[in-house]
N, CA, C and O atoms as a GROMACS GRO file, in nm:
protein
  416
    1UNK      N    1  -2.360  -6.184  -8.925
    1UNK     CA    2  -2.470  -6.253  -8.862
    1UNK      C    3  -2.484  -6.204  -8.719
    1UNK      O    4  -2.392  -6.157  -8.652
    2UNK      N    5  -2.599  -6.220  -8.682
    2UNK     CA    6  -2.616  -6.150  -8.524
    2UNK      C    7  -2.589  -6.277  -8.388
    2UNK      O    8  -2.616  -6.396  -8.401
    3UNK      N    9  -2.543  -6.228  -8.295
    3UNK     CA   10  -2.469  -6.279  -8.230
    3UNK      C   11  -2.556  -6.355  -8.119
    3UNK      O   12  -2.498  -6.396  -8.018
    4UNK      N   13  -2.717  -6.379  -8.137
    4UNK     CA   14  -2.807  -6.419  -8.112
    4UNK      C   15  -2.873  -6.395  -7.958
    4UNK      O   16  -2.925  -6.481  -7.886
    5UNK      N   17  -2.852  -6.238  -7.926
    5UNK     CA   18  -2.894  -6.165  -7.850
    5UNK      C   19  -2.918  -6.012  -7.895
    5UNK      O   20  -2.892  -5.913  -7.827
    6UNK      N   21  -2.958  -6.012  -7.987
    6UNK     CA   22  -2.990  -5.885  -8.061
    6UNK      C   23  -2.922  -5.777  -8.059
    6UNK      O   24  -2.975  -5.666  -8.056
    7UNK      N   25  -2.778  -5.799  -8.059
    7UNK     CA   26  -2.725  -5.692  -8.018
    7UNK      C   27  -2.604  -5.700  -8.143
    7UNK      O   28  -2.650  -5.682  -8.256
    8UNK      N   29  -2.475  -5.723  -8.135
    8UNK     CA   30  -2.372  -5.736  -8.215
    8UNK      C   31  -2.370  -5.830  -8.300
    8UNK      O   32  -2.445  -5.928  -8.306
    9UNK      N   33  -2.238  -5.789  -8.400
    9UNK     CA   34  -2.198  -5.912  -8.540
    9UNK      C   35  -2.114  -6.016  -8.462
    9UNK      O   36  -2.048  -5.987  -8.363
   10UNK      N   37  -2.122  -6.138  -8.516
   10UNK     CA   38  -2.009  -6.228  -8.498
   10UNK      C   39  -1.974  -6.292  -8.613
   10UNK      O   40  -2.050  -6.343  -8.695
   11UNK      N   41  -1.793  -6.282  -8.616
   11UNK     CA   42  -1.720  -6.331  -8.670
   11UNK      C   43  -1.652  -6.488  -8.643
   11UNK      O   44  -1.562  -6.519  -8.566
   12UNK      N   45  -1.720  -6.560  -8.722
   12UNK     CA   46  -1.659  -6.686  -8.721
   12UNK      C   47  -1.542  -6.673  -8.730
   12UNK      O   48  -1.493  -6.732  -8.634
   13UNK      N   49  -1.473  -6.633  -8.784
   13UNK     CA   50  -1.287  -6.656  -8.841
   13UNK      C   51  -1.234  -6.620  -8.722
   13UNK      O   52  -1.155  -6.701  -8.672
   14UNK      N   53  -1.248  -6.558  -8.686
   14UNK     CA   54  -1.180  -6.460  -8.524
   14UNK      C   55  -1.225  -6.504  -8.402
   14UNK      O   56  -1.145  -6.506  -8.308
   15UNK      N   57  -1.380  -6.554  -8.381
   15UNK     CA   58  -1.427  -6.574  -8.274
   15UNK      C   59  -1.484  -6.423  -8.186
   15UNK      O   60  -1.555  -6.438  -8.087
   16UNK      N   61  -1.449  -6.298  -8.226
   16UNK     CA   62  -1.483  -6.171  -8.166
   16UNK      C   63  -1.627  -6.151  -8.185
   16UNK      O   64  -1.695  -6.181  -8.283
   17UNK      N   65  -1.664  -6.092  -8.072
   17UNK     CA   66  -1.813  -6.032  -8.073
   17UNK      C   67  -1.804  -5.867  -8.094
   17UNK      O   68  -1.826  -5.814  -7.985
   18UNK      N   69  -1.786  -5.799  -8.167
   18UNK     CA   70  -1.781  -5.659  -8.237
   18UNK      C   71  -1.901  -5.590  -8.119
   18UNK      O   72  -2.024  -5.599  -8.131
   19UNK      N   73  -1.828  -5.524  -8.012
   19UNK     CA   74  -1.912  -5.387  -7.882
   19UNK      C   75  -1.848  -5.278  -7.874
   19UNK      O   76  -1.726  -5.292  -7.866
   20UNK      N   77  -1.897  -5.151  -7.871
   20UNK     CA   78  -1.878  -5.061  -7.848
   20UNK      C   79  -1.791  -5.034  -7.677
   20UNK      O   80  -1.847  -5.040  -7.568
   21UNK      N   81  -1.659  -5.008  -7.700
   21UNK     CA   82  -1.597  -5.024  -7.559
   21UNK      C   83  -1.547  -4.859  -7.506
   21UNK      O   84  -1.562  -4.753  -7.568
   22UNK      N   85  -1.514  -4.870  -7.436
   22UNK     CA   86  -1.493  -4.706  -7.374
   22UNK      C   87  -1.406  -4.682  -7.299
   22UNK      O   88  -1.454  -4.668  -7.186
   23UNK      N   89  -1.245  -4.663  -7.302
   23UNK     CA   90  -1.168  -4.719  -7.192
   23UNK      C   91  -1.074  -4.773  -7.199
   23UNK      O   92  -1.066  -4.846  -7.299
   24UNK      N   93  -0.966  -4.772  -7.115
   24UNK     CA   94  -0.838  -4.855  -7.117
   24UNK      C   95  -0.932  -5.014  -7.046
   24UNK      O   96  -0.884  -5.125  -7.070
   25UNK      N   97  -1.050  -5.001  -6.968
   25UNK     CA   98  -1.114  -5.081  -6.876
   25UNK      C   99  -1.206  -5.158  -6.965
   25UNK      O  100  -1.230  -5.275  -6.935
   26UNK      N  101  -1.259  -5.106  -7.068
   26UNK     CA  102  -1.336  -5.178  -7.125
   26UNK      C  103  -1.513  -5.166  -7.111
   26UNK      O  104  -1.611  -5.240  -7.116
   27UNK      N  105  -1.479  -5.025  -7.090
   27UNK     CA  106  -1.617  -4.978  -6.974
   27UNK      C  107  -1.702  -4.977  -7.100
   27UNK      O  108  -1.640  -4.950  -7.204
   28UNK      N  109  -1.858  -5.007  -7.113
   28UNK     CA  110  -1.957  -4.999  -7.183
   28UNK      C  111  -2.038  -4.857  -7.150
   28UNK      O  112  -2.053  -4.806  -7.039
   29UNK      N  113  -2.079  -4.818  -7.256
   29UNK     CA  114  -2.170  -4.724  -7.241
   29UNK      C  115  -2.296  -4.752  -7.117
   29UNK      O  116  -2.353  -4.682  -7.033
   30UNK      N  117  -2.302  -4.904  -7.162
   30UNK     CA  118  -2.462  -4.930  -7.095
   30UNK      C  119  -2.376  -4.940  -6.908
   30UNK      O  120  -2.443  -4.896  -6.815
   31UNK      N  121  -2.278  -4.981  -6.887
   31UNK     CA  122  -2.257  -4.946  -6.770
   31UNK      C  123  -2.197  -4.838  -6.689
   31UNK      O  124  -2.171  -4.836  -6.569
   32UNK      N  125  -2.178  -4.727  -6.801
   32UNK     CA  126  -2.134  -4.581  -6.759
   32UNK      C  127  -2.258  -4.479  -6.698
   32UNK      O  128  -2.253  -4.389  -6.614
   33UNK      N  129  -2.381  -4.538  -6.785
   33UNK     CA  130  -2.517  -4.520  -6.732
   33UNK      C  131  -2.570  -4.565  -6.646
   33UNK      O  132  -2.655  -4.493  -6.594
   34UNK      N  133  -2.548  -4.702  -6.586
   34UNK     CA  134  -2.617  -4.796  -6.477
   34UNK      C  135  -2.532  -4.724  -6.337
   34UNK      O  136  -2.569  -4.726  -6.220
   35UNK      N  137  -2.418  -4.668  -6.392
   35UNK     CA  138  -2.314  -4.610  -6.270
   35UNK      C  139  -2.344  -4.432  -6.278
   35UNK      O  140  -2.307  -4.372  -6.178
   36UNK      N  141  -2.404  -4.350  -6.384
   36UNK     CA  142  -2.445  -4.224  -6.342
   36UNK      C  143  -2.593  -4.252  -6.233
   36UNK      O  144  -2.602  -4.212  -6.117
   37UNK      N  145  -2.708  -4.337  -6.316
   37UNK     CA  146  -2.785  -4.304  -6.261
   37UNK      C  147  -2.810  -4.368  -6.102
   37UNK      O  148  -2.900  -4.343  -6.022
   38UNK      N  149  -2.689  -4.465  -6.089
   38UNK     CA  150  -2.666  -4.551  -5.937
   38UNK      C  151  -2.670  -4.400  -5.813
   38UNK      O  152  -2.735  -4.374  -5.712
   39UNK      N  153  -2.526  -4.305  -5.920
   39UNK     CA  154  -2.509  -4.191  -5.860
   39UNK      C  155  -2.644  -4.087  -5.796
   39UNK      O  156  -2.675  -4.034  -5.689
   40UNK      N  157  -2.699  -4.098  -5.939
   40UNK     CA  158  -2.821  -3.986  -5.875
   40UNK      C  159  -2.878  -4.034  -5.752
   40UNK      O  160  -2.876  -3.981  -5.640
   41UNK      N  161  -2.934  -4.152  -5.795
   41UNK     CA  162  -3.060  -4.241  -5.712
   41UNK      C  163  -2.967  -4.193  -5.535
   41UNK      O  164  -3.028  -4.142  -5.441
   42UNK      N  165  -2.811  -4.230  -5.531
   42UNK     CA  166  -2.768  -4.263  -5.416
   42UNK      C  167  -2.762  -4.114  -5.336
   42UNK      O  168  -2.779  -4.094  -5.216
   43UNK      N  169  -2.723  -3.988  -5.469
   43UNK     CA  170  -2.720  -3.875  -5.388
   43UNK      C  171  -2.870  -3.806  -5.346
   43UNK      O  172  -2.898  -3.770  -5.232
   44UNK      N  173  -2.948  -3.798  -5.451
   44UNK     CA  174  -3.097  -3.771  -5.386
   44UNK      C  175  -3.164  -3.826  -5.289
   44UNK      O  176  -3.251  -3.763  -5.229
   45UNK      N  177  -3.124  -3.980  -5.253
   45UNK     CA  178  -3.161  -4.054  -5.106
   45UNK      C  179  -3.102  -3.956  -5.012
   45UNK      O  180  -3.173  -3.883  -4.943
   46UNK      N  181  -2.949  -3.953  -5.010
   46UNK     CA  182  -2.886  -3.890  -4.891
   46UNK      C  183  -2.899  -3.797  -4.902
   46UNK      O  184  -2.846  -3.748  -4.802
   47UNK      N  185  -2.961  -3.673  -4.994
   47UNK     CA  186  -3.032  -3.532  -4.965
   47UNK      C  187  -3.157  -3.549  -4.902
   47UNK      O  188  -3.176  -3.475  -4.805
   48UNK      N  189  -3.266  -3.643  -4.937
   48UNK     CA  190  -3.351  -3.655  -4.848
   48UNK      C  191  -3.330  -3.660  -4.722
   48UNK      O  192  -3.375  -3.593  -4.630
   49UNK      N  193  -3.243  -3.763  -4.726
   49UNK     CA  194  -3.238  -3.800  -4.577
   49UNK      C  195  -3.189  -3.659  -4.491
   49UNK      O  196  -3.264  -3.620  -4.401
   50UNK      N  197  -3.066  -3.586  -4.519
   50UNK     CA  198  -3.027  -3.503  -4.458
   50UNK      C  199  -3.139  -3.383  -4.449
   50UNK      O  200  -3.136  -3.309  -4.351
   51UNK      N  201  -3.246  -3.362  -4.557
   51UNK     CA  202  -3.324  -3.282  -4.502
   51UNK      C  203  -3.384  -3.304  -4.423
   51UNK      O  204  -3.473  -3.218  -4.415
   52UNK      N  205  -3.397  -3.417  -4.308
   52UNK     CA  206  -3.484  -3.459  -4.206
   52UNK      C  207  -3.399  -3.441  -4.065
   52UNK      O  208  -3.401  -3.504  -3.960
   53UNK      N  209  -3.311  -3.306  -4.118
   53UNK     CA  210  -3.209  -3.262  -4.005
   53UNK      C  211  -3.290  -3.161  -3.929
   53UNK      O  212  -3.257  -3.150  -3.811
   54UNK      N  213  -3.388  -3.086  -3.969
   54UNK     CA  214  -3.509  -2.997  -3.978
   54UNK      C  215  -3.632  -3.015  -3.944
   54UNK      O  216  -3.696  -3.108  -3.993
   55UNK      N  217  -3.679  -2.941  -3.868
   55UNK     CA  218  -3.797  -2.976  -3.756
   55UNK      C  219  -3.885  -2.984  -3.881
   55UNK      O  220  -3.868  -2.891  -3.959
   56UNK      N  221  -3.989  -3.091  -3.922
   56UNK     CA  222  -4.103  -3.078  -3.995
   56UNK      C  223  -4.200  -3.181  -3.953
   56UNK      O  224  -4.180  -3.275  -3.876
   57UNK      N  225  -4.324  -3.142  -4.026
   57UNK     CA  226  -4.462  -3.224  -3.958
   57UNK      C  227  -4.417  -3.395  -3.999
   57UNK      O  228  -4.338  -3.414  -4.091
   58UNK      N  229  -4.461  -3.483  -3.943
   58UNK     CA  230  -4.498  -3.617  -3.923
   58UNK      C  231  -4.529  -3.672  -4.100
   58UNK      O  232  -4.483  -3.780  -4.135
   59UNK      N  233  -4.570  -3.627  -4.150
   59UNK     CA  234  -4.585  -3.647  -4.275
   59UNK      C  235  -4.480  -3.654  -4.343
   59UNK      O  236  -4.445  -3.744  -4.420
   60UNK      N  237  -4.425  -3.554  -4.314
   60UNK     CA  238  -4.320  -3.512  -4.435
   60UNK      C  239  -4.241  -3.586  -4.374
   60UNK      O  240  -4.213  -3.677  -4.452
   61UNK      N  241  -4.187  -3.599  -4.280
   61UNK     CA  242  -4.056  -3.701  -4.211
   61UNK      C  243  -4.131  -3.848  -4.302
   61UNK      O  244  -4.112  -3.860  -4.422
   62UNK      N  245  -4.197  -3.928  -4.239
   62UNK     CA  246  -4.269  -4.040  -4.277
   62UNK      C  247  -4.217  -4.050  -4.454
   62UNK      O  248  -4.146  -4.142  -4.496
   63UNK      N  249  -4.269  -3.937  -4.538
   63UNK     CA  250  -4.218  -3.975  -4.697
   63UNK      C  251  -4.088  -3.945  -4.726
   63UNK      O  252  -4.028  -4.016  -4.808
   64UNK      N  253  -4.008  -3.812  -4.650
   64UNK     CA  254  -3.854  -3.848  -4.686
   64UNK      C  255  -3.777  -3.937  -4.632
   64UNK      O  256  -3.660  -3.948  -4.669
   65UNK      N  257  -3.826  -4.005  -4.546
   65UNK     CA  258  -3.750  -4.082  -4.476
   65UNK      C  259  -3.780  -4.243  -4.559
   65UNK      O  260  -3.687  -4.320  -4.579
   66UNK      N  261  -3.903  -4.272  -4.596
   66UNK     CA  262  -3.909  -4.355  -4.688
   66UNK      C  263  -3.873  -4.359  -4.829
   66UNK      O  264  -3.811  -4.453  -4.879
   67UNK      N  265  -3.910  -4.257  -4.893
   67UNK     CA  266  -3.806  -4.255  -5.033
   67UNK      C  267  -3.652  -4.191  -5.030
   67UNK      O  268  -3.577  -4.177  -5.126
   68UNK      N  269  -3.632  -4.164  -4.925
   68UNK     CA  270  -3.454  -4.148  -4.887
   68UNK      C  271  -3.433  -4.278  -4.899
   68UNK      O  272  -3.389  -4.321  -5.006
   69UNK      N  273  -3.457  -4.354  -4.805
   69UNK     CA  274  -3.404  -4.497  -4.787
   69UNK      C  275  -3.423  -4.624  -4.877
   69UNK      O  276  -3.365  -4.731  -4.858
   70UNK      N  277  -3.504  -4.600  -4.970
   70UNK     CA  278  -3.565  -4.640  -5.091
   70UNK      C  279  -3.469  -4.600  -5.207
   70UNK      O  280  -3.415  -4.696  -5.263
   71UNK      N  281  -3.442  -4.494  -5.247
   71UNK     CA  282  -3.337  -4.426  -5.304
   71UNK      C  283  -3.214  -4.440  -5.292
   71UNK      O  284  -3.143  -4.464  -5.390
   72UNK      N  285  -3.163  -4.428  -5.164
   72UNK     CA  286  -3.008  -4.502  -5.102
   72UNK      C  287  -2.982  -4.610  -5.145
   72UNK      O  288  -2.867  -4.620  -5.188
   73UNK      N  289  -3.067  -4.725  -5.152
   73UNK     CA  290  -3.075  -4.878  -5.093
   73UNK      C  291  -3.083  -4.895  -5.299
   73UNK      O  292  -3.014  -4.984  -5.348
   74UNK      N  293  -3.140  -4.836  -5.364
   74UNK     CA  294  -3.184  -4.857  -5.516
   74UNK      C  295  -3.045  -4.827  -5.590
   74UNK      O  296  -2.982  -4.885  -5.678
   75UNK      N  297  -3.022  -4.697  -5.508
   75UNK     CA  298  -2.864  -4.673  -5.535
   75UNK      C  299  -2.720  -4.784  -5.541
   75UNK      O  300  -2.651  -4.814  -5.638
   76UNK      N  301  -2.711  -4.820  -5.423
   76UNK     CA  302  -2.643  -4.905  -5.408
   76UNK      C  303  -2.638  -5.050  -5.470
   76UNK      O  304  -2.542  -5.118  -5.506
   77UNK      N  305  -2.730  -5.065  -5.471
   77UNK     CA  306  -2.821  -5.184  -5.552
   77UNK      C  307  -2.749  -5.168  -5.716
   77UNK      O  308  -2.670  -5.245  -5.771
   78UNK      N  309  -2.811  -5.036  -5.771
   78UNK     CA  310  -2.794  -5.049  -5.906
   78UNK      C  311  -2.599  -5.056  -5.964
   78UNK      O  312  -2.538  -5.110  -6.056
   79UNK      N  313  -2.549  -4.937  -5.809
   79UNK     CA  314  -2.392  -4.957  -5.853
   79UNK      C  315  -2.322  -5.084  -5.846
   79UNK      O  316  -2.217  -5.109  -5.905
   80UNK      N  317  -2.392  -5.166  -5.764
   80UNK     CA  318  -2.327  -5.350  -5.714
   80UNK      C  319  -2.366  -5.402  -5.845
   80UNK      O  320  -2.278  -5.472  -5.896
   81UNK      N  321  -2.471  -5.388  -5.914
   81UNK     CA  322  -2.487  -5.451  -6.073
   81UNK      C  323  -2.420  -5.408  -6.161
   81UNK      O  324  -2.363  -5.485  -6.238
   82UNK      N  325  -2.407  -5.267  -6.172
   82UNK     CA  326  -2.323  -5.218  -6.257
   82UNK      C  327  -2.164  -5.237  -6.223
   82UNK      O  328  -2.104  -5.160  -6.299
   83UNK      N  329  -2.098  -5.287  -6.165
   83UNK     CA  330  -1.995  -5.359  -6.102
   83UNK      C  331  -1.985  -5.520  -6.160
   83UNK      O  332  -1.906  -5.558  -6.246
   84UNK      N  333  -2.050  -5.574  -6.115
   84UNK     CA  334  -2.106  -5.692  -6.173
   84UNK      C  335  -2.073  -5.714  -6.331
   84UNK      O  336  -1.984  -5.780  -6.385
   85UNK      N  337  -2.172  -5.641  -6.382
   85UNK     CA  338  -2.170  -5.595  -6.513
   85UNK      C  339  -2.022  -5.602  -6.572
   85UNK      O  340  -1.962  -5.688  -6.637
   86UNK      N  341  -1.988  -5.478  -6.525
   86UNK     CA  342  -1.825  -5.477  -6.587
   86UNK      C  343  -1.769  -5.557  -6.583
   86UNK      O  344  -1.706  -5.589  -6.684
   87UNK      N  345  -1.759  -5.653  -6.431
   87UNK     CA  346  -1.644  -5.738  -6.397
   87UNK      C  347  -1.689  -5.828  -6.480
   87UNK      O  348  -1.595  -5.852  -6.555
   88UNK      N  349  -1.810  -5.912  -6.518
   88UNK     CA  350  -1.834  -6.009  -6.651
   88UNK      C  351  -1.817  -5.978  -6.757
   88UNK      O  352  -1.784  -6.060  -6.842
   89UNK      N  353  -1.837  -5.826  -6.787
   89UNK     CA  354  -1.726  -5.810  -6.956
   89UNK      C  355  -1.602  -5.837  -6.942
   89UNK      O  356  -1.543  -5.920  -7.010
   90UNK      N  357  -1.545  -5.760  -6.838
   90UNK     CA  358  -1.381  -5.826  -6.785
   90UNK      C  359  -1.392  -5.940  -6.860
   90UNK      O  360  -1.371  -5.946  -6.981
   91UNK      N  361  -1.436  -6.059  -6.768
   91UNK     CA  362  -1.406  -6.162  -6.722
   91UNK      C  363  -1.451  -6.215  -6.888
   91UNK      O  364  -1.387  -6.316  -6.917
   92UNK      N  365  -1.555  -6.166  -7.012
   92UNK     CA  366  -1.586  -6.209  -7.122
   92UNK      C  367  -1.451  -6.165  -7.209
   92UNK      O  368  -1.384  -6.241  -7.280
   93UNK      N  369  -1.431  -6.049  -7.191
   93UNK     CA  370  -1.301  -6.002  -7.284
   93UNK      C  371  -1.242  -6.130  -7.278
   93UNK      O  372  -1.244  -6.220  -7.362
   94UNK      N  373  -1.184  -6.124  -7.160
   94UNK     CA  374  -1.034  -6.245  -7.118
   94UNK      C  375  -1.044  -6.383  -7.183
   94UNK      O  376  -0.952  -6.460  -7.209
   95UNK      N  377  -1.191  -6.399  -7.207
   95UNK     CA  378  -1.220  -6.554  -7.267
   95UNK      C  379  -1.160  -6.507  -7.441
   95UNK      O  380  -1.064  -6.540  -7.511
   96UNK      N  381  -1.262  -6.425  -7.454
   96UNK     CA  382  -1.275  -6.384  -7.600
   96UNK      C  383  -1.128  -6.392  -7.686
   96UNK      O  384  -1.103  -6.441  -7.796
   97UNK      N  385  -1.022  -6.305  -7.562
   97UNK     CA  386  -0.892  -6.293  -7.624
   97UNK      C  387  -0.822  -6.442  -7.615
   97UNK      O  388  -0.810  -6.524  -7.706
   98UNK      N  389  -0.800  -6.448  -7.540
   98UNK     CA  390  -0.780  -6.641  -7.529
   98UNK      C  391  -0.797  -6.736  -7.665
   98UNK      O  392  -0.717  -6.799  -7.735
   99UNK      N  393  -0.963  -6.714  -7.668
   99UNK     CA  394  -0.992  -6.792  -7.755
   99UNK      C  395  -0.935  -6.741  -7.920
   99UNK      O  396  -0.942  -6.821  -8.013
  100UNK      N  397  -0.886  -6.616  -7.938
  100UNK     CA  398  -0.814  -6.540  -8.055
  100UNK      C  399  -0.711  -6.547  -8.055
  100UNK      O  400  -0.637  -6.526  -8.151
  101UNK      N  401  -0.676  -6.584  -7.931
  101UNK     CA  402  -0.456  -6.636  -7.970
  101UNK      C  403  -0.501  -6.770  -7.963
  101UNK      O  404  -0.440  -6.800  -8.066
  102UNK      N  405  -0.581  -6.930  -7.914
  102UNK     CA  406  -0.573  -7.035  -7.978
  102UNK      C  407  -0.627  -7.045  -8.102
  102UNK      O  408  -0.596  -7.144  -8.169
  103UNK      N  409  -0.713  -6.950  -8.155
  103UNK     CA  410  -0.793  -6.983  -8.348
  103UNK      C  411  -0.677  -6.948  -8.422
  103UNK      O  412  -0.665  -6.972  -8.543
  104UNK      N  413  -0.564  -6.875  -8.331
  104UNK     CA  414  -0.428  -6.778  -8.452
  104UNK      C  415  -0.361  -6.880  -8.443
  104UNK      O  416  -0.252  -6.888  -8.500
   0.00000   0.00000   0.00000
């Protein structure tokens, strides 16, 4: 039966929610992705930005300097969720197992 978020089976007898894990950590796919693309977003900000080490017209400063900092800030943003993320599977594992040594 589905675990009533459209995603995994659940087992009554056990109490386990059956996810794809990745890791001695428990890392999810979906947050191995939220943490590459944190990466991109954070290094293409700080390439922008550093290209504004370089004399250029008013324009061009004005848009790298706004989607640098836009990019940085999206960056950081997405790795603090994807952090998040993990630490509440953590913190779901730990229930999950708990609750499988009191059903044993």
């Amino acid at each position: 039966m589905l675990d009533g978020f459209g995603g995994g089976t659940h087992d009554p007898a056990v109490g386990r929610i059956a996810r794809a894990r990745i890791g001695a950590r428990g890392m999810s796919w979906q947050i191995i992705i939220m943490y590459a693309v944190a990466g991109v977003l954070a290094l293409t900000g700080a390439g922008l930005l550093l290209l504004l080490t370089r004399p250029s017209g008013p324009a061009k400063v004005y848009v790298f300097r706004m989607v640098g900092i836009m990019l940085l800030s999206g960056g950081a943003v997405l790795g603090m969720s994807a952090a998040a993320m993990q630490q509440w599977s953590g913190d779901d594992a730990a229930v999950t197992h708990a609750g499988e040594r009191d059903a044993l």
